[in-house]
Every structure is written in C-alpha cells, then in structure tokens.
N, C-alpha and C positions, 0 to 999 in steps of 0.2 A: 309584478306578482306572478303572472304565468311562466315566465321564464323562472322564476325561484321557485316555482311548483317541480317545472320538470327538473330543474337541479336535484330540489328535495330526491324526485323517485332515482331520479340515476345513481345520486348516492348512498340511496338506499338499497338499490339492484349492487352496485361494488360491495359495501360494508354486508352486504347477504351469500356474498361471491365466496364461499369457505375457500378455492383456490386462491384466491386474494387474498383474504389474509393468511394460510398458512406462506404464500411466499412474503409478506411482511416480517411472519415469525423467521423465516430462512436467512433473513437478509440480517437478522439480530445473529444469528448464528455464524452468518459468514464474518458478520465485524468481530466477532467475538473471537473465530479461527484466524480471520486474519492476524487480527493483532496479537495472540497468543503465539504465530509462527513467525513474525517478526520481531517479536520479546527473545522468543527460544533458539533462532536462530542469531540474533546477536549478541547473544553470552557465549552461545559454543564456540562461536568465531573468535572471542571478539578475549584475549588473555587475559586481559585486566578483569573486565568484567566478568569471567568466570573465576575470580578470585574472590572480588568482593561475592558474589552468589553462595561461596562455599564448592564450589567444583574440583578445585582440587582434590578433594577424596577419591573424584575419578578417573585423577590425573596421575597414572600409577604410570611408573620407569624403575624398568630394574637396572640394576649393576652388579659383578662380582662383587661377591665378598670383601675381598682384596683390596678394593676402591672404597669400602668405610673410612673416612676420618680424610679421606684427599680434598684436594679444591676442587677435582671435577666432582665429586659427589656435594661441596658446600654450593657451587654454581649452579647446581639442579635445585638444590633446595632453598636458593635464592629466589627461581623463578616459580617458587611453590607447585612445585611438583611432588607429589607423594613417591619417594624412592623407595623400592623393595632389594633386596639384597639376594641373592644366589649364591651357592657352594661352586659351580663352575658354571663358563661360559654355554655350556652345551643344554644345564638346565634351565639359564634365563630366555634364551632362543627361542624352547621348546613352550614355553609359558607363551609369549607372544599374541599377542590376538583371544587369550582368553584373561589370563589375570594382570596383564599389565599391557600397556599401546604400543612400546619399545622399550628397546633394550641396548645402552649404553656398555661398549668396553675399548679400555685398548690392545689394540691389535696385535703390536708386534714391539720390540723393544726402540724403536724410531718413535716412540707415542703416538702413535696412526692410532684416530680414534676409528672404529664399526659401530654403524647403528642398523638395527633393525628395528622394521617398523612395521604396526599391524595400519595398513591404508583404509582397510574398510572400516576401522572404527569411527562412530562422529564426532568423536574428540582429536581427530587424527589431525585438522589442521592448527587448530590453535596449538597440541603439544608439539608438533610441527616450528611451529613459530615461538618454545617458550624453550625447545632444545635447541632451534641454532643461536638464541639468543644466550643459552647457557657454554656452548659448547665455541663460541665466540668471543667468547668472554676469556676461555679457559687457555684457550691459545693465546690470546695478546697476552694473558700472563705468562704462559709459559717462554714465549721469548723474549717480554722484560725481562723474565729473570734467567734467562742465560743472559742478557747481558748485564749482569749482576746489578740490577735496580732494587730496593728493597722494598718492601711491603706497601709501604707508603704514600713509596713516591707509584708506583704502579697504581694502587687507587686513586691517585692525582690525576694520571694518565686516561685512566678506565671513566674519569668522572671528570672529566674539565671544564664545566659550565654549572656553575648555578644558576639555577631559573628563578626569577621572583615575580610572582601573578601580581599585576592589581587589578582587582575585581571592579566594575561597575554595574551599576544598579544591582548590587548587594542583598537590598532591601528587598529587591523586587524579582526574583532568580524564576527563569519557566520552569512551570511546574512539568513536567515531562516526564515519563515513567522509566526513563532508563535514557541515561547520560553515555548515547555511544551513535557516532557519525553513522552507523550501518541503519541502525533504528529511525531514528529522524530522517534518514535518507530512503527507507521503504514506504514508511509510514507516508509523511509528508509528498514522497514524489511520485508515490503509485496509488497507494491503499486510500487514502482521505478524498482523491477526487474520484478515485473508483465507488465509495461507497456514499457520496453528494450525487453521481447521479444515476445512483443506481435506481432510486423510484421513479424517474423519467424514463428508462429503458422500459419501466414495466408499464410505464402510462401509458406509453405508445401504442403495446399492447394490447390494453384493457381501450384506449378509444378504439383501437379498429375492428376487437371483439364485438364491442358494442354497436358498432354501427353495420357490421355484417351480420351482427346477429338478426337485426332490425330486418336484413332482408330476406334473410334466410327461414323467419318467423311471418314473412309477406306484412310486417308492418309499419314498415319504412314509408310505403305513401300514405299510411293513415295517418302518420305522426308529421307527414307534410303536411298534410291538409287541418292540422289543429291551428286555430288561428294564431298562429305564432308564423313570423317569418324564417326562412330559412335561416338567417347569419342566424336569429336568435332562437332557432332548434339547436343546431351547431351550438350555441356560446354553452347552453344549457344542459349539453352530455359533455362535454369538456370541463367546465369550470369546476363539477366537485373533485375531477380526476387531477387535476391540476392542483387544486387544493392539499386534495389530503396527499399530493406526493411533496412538496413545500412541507407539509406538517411530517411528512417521513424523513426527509432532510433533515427540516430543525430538530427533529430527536436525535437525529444519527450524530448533528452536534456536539448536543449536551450527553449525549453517550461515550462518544470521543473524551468530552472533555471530563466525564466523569474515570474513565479509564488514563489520566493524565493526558491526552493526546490534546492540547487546549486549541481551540480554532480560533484563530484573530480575523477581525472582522465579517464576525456571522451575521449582521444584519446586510453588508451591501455582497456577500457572498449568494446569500437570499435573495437579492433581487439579480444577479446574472442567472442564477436557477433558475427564475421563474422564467426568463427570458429563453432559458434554453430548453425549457421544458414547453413551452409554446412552438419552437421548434420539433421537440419530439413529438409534441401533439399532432402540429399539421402533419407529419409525415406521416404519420397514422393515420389521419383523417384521409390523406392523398393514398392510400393503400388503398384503403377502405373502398373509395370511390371508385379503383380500377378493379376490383375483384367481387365476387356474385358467392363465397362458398368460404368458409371457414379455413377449409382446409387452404387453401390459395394464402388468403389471409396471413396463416400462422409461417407461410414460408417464405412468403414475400418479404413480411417483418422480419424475421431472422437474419435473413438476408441482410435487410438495409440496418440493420442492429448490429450486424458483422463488420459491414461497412464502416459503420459510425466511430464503433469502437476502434478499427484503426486510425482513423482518420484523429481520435481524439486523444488515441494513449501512444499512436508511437511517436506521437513529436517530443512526447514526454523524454525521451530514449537519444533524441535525435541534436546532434551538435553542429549546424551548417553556419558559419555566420551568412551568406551570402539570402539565405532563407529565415534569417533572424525576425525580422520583422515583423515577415507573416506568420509566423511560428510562435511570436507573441500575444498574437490574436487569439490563438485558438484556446476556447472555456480552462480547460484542463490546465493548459500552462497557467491561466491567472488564477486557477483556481491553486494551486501549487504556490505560487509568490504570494496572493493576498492570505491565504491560510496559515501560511511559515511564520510570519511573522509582524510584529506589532508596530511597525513605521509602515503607513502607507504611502506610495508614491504616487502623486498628480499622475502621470505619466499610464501608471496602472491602473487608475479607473478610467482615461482614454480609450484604453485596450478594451474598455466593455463596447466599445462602439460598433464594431464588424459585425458582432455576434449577437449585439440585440440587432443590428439592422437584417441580418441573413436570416436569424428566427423569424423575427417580424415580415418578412417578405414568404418565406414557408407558410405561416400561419394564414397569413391574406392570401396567399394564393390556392391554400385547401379552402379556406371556406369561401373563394371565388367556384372553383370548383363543385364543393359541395353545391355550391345553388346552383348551378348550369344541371348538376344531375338530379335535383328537388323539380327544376322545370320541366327537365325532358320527361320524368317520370309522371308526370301532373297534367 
C-alpha cells in the first residue's frame, strides 16, 4: 500500500506537469505531420499514384501547336499528362516554370527531340519519369516504323507480356492507406518505431527530472527516510512513468491503425516496450544519481538520448551481412519486422532476448545504484 501511495503522488506530480502533457499533445502532432509527409511525398514521386489522386491537373507539358494530332502528343497523353499547346517554340520555353513543368519539341528535321524542364518544381521528378516514359515509347515507334512495321504489330512489340495476378488472401487485403513501396517503406521502417518509442525518450526524462528535482528541493533524504526501502522509493517514482508511457504507445497504436497504418502484433510489441522502456528508465535513474542540479540533468540526458537514438535508428539504414545478427537484436529492427507484418517468426521473438537481458541489467544496476546513494546520504 505505501508504495501505491507514493505511485498515486508521483503520478499525480506528471499528469499536473502542464510540460507533460503539452509534449503528449506534440507527440499527436508529430504522428499526424509525420504521416501526412509520407502520404504527400509518395504521390508526388510516386506516377501511378498521382494519377489515381487526380494530379495530373498539375501535370502540365507544353508542345507546339504543330505537334496536335502526332503520337508524340498521344504518348504524353497516355501518360496523363495535361498537354498545353503553344503558337511557337520560343513561347512554350518562356512559360516554363510558371504555367507548365516542361516543354516538349522537335528540334530539327532528324526528329531530335528538346526538352525543357522547370527542376525546381515538386512535380519535377515524377513528370520527369512520366516524359521519358512517353518520350520512349515515341522513339521505338518511330523506328518500327521506318522499318515499315505497321500499327499493330508495333503495339505487339511496345507490349509483349501479359500479366495475369492471382490474388491471395483476397478476403482479407491490408488495410493501408496508400498502396505504394515508398509509403510502407517510410512508414514501417522509420516512422512506426520512431513514434513506439517515443514516450520512453520522454520518461527517461521525466525520471531524472524527478529525482533531481528531489534534490534540488533538499527532499530526497526525507523521502529516504519514509519507511519505505529504497528499491521500493525507486519502484514507486518509476512505475506510473513507465505506465502511462505503455498507455502512450498503446494509443499511438490504435492511432496508427486508425489512420490505416495497422500494427501486427501490438500486444507482444508491448511487452518489448515495456522492456525497453525499463531500460530508458534506468538510464535516467543512473543520470539522476551522478548529477546535483537540473541543469546537468537536462544535458547529460540529451546526450545519452543522442546516443540512443543512433545507436537504435541507424541499423535501421544499415546493410552488413557480417553484422547481421547483431543487427537483429536491436528494438527498432524487431520492432520494424514484428509491426510489418501478420506471420510471426519463432526466430523473432528469440530476438527479444538481448534486449530484455541489457534493459534488465540497466535497470538492476540504477537501482543498485540508487540505494549505494540512499545509504551514503542517510
């Protein structure tokens, strides 16, 4: 009961913390930026998908007049490109970078195609990618048909494989908010384990706030001296912090998965959180105990939150087989494989093993810690 007393007050001092929770509200903000700039940046890119969107309105390419009614004007308009038309080369140029991206003509009586292009537009790579697709196209026909191939047999040529899908698990399709390898591949291999632990960066935080603040307010050995033992002063400023960042997780979940982002295997995802959020704890806690002033504190952790963060996001990035293994270890990578997707492998809840044993050994070693500094100060 006394250890559930001081939990009560501690997590009453956080949920009173107004910084606390506006950076809760922040952290809804970021997922919400996030994911909006991973939606917005895989249509711009991304041809197909800014077709299905309706983007083509502002996917404008001029051409001379002259070129009405040619195949290089139907092959732009294959690739849904909105084409504008021009009285001469020298006015479609001059447009450039303001009413259209590029400007298609040919050159010289050898059909040398000139393209100009506005680069700094941010539709500049996908129409990039939708004119040499057009302009690709226009040339294999042009030399089918000097060697006199006719219409037909050229779209035979232009088109030699039919594809035929068969779909599995039909019934059951991921619900995902956008059907495109760039999205699933930010989303899933940056964005989802950036924002599971993100309320662990901030607990680490808020333990070492809390227990510098303790000494900074000279109440740290009054609060030894309550008949409570040390581990169990420790278990009792930790556990609602640890709590309500697991309850910040599980929302960021079902937020995810309310924005189509669906997370497979949220409950054993939950329990390596909790496991590494025991780690984020201790190392707070081990802050806390080498430094006398807030200000120390807030730089110390940064630091080691600097640390962390490489330590957790660039394997993400990182392709060594020779480092494979340990590379499997690390949160972020399983949190990456067990999130993506709905087959779990034996092999991957193994991989929780390192990393509850490293937390677990962080953890036991602050609050071995914390009680050597409960003693000396008593």
């Amino acid at each position: 009961m006394k250890i559930l007393t001081l939990s009560k007050k501690e997590a009453q001092d956080v949920l009173s913390n107004r910084i606390y929770l506006l950076v809760v509200f922040v952290q809804i903000i970021i997922i919400l930026g996030a994911f909006g700039l991973a939606m917005t940046s895989s249509i711009v890119t991304d041809p197909n998908l800014i077709d299905e969107w309706g983007g083509d309105t502002v996917l404008k390419v001029g051409i001379p007049q002259d070129l009405k009614g040619s195949s290089l004007e139907q092959n732009l308009k294959d690739e849904n490109l909105n084409v504008v038309y021009y009285n001469t080369v020298e006015e479609g140029k001059r447009e450039v970078g303001s009413e259209i991206v590029a400007f298609v003509h040919i050159s010289n009586s050898m059909g040398d195609i000139s393209l100009t292009s506005d680069t700094g537009n941010v539709f500049y790579p996908v129409v990039t990618q939708k004119l040499t697709a057009a302009l690709d196209s226009y040339r294999l026909e042009q030399r089918l048909s000097q060697q006199g191939l006719s219409s037909q047999q050229i779209e035979t040529i232009k088109n030699p494989i039919i594809l035929k899908e068969v779909a599995v698990n039909s019934d059951s399709p991921a619900k995902i908010a956008l059907d495109s390898s760039y999205f699933i591949e930010i989303m899933y291999g940056f964005i989802v384990p950036f924002i599971l632990l993100l309320p662990f960066f901030l607990a680490s935080n808020i333990v070492t706030d809390s227990i510098v603040g303790e000494k900074e307010r000279k109440t740290f050995e009054v609060l030894l001296m309550t008949p409570l033992s040390s581990t169990m002063v420790i278990m009792g400023k930790i556990l609602p912090i640890l709590l309500f960042s697991l309850i910040q997780s599980g929302a960021w979940i079902l937020l995810l998965d309310a924005l189509k982002v669906p997370i497979y295997h949220s409950l054993l995802l939950l329990v390596l959180l909790f496991f590494v959020g025991l780690g984020f704890i201790g190392m707070g806690v081990l802050i806390s105990m080498l430094v006398d002033s807030t200000k120390e504190a807030n730089s110390a952790i940064t630091l080691l939150l600097f640390l962390a963060t490489f330590v957790l996001f660039v394997p993400l990035f990182m392709d060594i087989p020779s480092l494979q293994t340990v590379l499997n270890w690390i949160p972020t990578v399983i949190i990456v494989k067990m999130s993506s997707t709905p087959y779990l492998n034996t092999e991957l809840v193994l991989d929780f093993l390192p990393s509850m044993v490293i937390s677990l050994l962080i953890f036991l070693a602050s609050v071995r810690l914390f009680r050597q500094e409960g003693a000396i100060r008593l």
